[in-house]
N, C-alpha and C positions, 0 to 999 in steps of 0.2 A: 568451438564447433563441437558438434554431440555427436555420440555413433551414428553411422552410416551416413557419415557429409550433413547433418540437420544442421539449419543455427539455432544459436539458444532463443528464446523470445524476448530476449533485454541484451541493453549494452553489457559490453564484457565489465565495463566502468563502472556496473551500478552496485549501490550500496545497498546489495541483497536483504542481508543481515537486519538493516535500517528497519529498512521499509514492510520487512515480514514483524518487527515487533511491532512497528506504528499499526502495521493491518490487522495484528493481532487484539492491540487495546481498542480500535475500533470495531472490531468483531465483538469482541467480549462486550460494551458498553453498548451494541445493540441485542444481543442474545440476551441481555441480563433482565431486559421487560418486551421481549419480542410484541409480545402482544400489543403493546401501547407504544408503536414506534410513530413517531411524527416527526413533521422536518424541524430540522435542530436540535432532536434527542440529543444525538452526540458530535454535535457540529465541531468541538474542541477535537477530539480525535480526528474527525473528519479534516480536521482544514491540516493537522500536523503531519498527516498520510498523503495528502494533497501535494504539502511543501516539500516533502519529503522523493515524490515522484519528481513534480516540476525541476527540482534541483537534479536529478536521475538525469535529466533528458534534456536539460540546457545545451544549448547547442555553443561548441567550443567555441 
């Protein structure tokens, strides 16, 4: 729980850490030709960020 009664916006379970490098290498891999973004530029990152939630939020 966060100051003043909030909840955080993710399971207390989640593999923060993970998931902020995966969104990071897919950040960087689309910043790196902004201009010529198409679908599948960086589909590898995308799907590892993907796996990386899905597994976050599986349900026990």
């Amino acid at each position: 729980m966060l100051e003043g009664g909030m909840h955080a916006p993710y399971p207390s379970n989640w593999p923060i850490a993970l998931n902020h490098f995966k969104g990071a290498a897919y950040g960087k891999c689309i910043v790196a030709d902004y201009n010529n973004v198409s679908k599948d530029k960086c589909v590898t990152e995308f799907l590892k960020l993907k796996q990386c939630f899905m597994e976050a939020y599986k349900k026990p």
